[in-house]
ZATOR-319043 format. One record per residue: x, y, z of N, C-alpha, C in turn; residue in one letter. Coordinates in steps of 0.02 Angstrom, whole numbers, plus 50000, padded with zeros to 5 digits. Last residue first. Layout:
BEGIN
XYZXYZXYZA
...
//
This chain:
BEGIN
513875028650006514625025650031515305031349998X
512905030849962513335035950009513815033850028X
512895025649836513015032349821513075034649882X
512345012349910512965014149875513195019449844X
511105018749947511405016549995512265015249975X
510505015849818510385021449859510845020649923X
510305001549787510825007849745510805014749795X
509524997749900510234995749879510745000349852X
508445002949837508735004449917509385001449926X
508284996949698508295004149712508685005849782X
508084981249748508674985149719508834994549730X
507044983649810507554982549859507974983649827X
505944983849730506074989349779506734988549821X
506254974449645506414980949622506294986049643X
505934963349736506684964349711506774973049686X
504854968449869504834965749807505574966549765X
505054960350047505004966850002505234964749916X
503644950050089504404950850080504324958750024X
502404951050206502724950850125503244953350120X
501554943350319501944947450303502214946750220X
500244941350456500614940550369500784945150361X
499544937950573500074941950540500274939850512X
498104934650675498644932650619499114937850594X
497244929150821497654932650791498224931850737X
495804919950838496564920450827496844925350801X
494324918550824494894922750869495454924150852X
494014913550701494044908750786494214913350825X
493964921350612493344920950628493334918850692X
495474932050631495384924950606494514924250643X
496024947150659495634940350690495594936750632X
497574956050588496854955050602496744950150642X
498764962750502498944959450559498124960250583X
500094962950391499364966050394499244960950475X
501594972850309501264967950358500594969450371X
501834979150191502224974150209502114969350258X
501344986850036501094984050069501514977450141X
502334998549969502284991549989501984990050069X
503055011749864502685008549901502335001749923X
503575017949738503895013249790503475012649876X
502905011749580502825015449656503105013549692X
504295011649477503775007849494503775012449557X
505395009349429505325009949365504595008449414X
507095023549466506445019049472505845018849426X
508655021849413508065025549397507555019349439X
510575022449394509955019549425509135024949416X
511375028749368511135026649289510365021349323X
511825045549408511725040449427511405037149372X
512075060349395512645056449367512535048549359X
510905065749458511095068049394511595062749354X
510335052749571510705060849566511095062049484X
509255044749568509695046949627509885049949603X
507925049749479508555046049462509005048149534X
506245048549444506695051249499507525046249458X
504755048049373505465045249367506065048649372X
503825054749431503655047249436504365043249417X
503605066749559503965063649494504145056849498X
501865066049615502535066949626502925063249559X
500565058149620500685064049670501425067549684X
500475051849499499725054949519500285062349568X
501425041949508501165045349420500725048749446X
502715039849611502175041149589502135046449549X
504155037149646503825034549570503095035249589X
504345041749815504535040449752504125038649683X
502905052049884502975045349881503485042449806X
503365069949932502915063249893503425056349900X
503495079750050503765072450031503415066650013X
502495088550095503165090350061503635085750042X
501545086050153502065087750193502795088650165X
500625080250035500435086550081500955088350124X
501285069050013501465074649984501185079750003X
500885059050125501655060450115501675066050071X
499495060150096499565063050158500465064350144X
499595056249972499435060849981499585064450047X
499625041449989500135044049949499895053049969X
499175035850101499945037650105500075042950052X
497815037550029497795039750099498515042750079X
497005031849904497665034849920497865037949957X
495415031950028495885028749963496665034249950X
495865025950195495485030950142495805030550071X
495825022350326495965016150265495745020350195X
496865024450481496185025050406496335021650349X
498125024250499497465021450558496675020350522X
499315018350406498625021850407498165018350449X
500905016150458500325013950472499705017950463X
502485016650373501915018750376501455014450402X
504195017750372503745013550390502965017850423X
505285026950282504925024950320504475019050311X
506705031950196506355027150194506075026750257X
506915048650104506925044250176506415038550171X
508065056349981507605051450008507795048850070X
509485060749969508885065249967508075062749950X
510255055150035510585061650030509795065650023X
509185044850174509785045650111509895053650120X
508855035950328508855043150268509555043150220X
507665023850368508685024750367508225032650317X
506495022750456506865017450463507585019350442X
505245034150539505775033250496506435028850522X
503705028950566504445031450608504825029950545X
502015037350571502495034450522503125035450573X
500005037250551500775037150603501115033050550X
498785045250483499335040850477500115044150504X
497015046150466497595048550500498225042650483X
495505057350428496295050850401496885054550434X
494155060950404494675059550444495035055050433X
493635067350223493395060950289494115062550320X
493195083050184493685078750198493435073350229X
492935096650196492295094550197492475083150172X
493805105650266493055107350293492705100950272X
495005100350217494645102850286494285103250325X
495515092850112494955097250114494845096250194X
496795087250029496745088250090496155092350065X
496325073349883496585077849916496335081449989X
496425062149726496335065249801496475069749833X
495605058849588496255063449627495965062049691X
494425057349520494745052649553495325054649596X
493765067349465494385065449421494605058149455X
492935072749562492695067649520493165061749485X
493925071049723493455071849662493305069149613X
494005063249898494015062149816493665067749767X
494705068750019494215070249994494375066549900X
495255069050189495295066850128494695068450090X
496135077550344495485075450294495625074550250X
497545072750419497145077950368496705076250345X
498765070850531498195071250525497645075150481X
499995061850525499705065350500499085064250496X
501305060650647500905058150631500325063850595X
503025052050652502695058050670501805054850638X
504855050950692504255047450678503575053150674X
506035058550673505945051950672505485046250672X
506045071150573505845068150627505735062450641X
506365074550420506805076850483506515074350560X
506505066750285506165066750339506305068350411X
507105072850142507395069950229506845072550253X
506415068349994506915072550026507035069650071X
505175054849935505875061249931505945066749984X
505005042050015504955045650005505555052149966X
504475025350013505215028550030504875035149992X
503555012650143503685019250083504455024950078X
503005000950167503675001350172503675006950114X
501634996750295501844998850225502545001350230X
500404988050391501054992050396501524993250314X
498794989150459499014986550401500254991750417X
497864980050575498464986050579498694983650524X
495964983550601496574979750573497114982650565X
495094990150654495714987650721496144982050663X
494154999350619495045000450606495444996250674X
493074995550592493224998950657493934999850657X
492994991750478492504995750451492845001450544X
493814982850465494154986150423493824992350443X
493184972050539493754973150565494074980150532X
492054969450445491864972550516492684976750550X
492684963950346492554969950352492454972350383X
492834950550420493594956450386493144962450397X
491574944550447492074946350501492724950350488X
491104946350298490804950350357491304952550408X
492014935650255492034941250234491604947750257X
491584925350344492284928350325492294934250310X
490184922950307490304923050355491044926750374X
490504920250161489934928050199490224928150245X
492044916350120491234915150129491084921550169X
493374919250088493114912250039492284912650069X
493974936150058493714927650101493344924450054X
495824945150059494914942250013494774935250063X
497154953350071496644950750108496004947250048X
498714958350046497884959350030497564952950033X
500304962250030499984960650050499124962150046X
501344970449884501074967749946500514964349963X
501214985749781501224981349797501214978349863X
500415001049703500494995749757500734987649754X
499595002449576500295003349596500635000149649X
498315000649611498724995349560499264996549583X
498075001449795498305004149732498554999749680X
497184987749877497644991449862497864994649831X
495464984249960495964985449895496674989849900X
494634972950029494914979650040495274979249989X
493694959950003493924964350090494074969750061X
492834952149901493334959449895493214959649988X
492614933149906492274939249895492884945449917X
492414922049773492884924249814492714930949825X
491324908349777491254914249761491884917249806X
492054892049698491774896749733491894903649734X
492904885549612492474884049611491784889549645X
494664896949590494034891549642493394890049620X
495154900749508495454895949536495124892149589X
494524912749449494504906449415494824899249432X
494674920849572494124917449558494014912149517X
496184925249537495874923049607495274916849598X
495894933349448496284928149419496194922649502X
495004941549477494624938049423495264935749419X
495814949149575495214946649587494994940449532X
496784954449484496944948849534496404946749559X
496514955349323496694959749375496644951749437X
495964958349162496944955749203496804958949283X
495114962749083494974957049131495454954749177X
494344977149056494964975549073494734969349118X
493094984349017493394978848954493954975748999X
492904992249100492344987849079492504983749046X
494174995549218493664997149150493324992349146X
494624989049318494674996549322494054999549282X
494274975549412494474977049336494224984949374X
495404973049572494704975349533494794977149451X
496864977149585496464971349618495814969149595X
497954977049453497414979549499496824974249535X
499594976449435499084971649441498544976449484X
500644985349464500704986449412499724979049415X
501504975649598501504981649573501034980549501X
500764958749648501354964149613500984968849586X
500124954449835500114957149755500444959349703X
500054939849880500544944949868500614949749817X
498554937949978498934935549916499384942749923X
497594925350075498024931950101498534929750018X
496064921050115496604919550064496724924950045X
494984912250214495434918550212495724915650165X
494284898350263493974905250245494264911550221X
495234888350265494434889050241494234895450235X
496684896650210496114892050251495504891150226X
498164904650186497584902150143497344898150199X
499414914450140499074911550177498464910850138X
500014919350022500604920150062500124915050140X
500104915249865499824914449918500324914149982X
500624921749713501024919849785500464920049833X
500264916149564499784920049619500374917749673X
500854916349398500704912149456500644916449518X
//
């Protein structure tokens, strides 16, 4: 069952879980949130923007041209402010900061910093609490480049917990601990755009249990 976190005539804001891709990936794969979206309307539901399968949170799609022009337009000039809840490994020694590195896909699909020949991506972050040897921040990509966070956080030496692409995907707080993460800890948490009328909206998504457990257990090993 789909958490609609907002819905109108024209917008329909959904909560995505981890591990669900927004788009079939393959040619054969039909499980993904778009095509479970679509069989629930009569009408054409059209793609705004995508999130990592891994990802969870918040994501956008419109119910008409007209909608779905006025998102993208918003996406295409970056005045939509998306906000993400990433916990990273080690200590983030500055309290907030901001990365600026070109992106580049290859074929493999990987991403990475290229310099010379990179799109501009930038992402401001303030750090919310630090562990012994994770820091949980709050991320805003001013860019929208594909695995932007996760990369820009490991180009600085602090991948993104449970990632399978840019860092050890199964971290255990500390040798003795029976806690493990079983998922990216990354989350989509607030998105904040126009509405076709003007209006300004903000939706938000609660943080997912098995990111909040993890920050839980983490927080009882410093006690």
């Amino acid at each position: 069952m789909l958490n609609i976190l907002f819905e109108n005539d024209n917008i329909i804001a959904v909560d995505k879980l981890a591990g669900l891709a927004c788009i079939a990936e393959r040619e054969r794969e039909k499980d993904n949130l778009h095509a479970q979206l679509s069989a629930m309307y009569p009408h054409k539901i059209f793609i705004v923007h995508r999130l990592d399968k891994e990802t969870s949170g918040v994501i956008l799609f419109a119910k008409n041209t007209a909608a779905h022009n006025h998102l993208c337009q918003q996406f295409a000039e970056h005045t939509v402010e998306k906000t993400y809840l990433v916990l990273a490994h080690g200590r983030i020694t500055s309290n907030s900061g901001t990365i600026d590195k070109p992106l580049r896909q290859f074929g493999s699909g990987r991403v990475a910093i290229d310099m010379e020949r990179g799109k501009p991506s930038v992402t401001e972050y303030k750090v919310i609490e630090r562990f012994q040897d994770y820091t949980l921040v709050r991320a805003h990509p001013i860019t929208g480049r594909r695995h932007q966070l996760r990369v820009h956080f490991y180009s600085i030496g602090h991948a993104i917990v449970g990632d399978p692409f840019y860092g050890n995907k199964n971290p255990r707080i500390n040798s003795g601990a029976k806690y493990s993460v079983s998922r990216l800890m990354l989350h989509a948490e607030r998105i904040t755009f126009s509405l076709p009328t003007g209006e300004q909206m903000i939706i938000e998504s609660p943080s997912p249990e098995a990111f909040t457990q993890f920050i839980t257990s983490l927080r009882r090993t410093c006690l």
